[in-house]
C-alpha positions as a Markdown table, in Angstrom:
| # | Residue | x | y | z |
|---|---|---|---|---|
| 1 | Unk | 114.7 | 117.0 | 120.4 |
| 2 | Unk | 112.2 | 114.9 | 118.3 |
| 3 | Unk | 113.7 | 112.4 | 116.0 |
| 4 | Unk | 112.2 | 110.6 | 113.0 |
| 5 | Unk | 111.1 | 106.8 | 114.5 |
| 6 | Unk | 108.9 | 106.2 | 111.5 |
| 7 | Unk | 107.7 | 106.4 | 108.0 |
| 8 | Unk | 104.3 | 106.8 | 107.5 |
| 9 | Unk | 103.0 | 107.2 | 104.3 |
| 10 | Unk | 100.1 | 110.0 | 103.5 |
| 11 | Unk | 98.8 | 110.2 | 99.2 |
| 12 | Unk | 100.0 | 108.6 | 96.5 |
| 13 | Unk | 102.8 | 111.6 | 96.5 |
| 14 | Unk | 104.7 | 109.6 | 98.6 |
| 15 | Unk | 105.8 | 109.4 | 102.7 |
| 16 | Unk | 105.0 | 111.6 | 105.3 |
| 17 | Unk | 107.5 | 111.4 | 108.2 |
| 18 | Unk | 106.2 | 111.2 | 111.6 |
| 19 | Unk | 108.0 | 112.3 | 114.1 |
| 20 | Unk | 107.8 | 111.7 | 117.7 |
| 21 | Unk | 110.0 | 111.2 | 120.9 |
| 22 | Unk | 112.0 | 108.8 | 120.8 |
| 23 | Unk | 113.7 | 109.0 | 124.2 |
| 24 | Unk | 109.8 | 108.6 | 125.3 |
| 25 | Unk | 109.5 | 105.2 | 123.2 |
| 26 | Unk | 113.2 | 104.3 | 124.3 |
| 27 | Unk | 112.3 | 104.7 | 127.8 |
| 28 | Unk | 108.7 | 103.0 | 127.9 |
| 29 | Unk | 110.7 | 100.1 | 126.5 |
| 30 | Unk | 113.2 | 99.8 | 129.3 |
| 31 | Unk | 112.1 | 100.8 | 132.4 |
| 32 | Unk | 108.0 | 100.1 | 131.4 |
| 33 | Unk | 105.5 | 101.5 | 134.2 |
| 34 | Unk | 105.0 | 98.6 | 136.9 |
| 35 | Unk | 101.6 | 98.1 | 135.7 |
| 36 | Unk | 101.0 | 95.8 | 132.7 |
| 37 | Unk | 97.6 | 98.0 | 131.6 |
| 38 | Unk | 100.0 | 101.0 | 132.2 |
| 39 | Unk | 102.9 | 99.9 | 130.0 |
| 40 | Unk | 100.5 | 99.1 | 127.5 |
| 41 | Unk | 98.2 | 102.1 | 128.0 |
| 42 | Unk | 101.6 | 104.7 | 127.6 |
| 43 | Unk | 102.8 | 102.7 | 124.5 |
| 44 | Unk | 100.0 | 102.5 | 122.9 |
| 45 | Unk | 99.3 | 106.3 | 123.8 |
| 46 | Unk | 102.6 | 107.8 | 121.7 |
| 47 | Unk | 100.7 | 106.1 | 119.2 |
| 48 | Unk | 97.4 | 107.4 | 119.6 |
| 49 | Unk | 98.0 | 110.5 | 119.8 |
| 50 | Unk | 100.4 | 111.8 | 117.4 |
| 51 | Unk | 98.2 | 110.0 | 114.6 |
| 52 | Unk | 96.7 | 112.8 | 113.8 |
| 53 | Unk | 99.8 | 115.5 | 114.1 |
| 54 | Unk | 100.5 | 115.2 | 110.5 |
| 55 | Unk | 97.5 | 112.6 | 108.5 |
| 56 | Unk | 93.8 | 114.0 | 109.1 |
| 57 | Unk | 91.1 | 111.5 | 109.4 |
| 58 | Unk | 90.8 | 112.1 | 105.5 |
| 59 | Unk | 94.9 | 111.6 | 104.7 |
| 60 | Unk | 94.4 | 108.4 | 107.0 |
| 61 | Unk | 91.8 | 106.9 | 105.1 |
| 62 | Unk | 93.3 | 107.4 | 101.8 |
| 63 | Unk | 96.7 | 106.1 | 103.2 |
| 64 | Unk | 94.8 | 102.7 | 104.4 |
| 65 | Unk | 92.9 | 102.7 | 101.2 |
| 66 | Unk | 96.4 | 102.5 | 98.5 |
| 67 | Unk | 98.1 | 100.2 | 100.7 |
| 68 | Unk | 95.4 | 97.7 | 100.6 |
| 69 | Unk | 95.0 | 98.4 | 96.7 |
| 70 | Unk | 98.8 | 98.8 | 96.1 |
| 71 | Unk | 100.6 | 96.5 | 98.7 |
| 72 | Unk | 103.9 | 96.0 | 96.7 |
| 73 | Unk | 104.0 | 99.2 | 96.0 |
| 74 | Unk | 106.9 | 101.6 | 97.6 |
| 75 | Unk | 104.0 | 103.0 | 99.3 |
| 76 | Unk | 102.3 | 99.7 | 100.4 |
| 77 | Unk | 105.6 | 98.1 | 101.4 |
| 78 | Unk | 106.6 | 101.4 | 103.8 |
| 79 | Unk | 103.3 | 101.5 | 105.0 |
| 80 | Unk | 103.4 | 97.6 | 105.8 |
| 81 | Unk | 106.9 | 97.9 | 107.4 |
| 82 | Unk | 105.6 | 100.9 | 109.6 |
| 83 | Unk | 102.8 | 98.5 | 111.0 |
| 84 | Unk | 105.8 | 95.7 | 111.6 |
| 85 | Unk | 107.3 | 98.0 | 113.6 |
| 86 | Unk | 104.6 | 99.1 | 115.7 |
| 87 | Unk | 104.0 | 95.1 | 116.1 |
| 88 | Unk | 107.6 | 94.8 | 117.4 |
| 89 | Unk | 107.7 | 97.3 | 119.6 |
| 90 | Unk | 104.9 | 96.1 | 121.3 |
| 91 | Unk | 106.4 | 92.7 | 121.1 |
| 92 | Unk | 109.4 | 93.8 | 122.9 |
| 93 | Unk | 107.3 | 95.6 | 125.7 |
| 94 | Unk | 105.7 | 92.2 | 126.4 |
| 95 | Unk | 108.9 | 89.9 | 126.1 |
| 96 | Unk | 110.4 | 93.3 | 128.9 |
| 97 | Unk | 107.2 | 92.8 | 131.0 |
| 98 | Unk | 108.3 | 89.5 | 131.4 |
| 99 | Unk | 111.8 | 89.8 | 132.3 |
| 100 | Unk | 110.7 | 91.9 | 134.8 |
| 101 | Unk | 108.0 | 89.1 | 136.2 |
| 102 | Unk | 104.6 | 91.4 | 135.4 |
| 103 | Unk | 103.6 | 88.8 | 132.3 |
| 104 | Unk | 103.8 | 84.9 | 133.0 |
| 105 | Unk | 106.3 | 83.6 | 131.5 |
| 106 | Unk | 104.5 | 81.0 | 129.8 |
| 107 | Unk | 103.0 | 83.3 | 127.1 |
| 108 | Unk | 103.7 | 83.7 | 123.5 |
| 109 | Unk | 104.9 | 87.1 | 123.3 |
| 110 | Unk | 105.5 | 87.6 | 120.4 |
| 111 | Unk | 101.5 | 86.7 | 119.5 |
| 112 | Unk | 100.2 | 88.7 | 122.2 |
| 113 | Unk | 102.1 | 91.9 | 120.7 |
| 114 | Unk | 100.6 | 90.8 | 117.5 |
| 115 | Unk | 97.2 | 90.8 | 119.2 |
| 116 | Unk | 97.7 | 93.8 | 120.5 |
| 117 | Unk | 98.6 | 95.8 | 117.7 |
| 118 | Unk | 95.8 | 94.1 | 115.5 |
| 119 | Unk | 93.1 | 95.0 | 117.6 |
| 120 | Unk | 94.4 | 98.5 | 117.9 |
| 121 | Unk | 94.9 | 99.0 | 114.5 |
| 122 | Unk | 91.2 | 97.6 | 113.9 |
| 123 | Unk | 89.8 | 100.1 | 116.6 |
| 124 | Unk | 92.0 | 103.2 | 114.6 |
| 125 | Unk | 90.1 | 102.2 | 111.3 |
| 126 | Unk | 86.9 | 102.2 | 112.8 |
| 127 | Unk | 87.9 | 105.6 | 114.5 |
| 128 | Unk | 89.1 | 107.5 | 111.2 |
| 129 | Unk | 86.0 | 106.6 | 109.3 |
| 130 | Unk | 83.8 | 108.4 | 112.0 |
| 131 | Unk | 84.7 | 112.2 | 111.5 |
| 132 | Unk | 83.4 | 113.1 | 115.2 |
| 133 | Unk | 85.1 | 110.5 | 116.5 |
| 134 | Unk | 88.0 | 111.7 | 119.5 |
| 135 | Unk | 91.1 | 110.8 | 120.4 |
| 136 | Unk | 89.6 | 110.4 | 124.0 |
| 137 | Unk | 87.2 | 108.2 | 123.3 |
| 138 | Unk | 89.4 | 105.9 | 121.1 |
| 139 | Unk | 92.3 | 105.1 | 124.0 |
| 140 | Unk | 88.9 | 104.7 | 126.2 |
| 141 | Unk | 87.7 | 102.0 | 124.1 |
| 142 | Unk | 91.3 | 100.2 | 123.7 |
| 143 | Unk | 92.5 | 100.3 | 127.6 |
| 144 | Unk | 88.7 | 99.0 | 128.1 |
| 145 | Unk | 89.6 | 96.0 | 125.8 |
| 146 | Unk | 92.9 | 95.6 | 126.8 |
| 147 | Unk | 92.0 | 94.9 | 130.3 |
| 148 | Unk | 90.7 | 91.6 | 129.5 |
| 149 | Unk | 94.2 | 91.0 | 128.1 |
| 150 | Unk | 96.0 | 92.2 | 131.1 |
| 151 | Unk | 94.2 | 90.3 | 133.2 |
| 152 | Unk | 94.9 | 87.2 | 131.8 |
| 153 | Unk | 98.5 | 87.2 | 130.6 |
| 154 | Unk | 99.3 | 89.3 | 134.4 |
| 155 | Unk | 100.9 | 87.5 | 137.4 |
């Protein structure tokens, strides 16, 4: 059964709840694929593609727009906390890829989840403002990216 893992707001009306599995996320944290562009890649993918289950294109750009306009707002501040999240989790998949000896050891992970999560959040801007843009074509351009990444934080 799919459980609430995150607030994400839509309109100025107020939250949208996004829903997704979190037995999946769970999972992808502790026992992550033995392959750091994998891990990443299957992360990042729950992401990816439940973003448009319940925003369009159009519900995302309006969401991004108030939260830069309104960012103490209730709305700013849950939209904010959302992208903290994401940030952590993606933290915490590092900092596990370490433990298990598939990052070096010698890393900030905490910034490389930050990395992470910045540039994908940059390349899902760029993909919402483009209309024809596809899913496909979006988790294309971030593994592409990524594997510079990989390669240089891998054993």
């Amino acid at each position: 059964m799919a459980e609430v893992v995150a607030i994400k707001p839509a309109v100025a009306d107020g939250p949208v709840l996004v829903s997704q599995d979190k037995g999946i996320l769970r999972l992808t944290l502790a026992s992550p694929p033995a392959n750091v562009g994998d891990a990443l890649d299957t992360l990042i993918g729950i992401y990816i593609e439940h973003s448009l289950n319940y925003l369009s294109k159009e519900m995302w750009r309006q969401a991004m727009a108030i939260s830069t306009q309104l960012p103490d707002s209730p709305f700013g501040q849950t939209y904010t906390a959302l992208d903290r999240e994401l940030t952590r989790q993606i933290s915490a998949l590092i900092a596990r890829l370490q433990q298990i000896g598939l990052v070096r050891p010698d890393i900030d992970g905490s910034a490389v989840g930050e990395l992470i999560f910045n540039n994908m959040n940059m390349m899902f801007i760029e993909f919402v403002k483009r209309d024809d843009a596809r899913i496909a074509e979006l988790r294309t351009a971030i593994r592409r990216q990524n594997r510079v990444l990989v390669v240089a934080i891998g054993m």
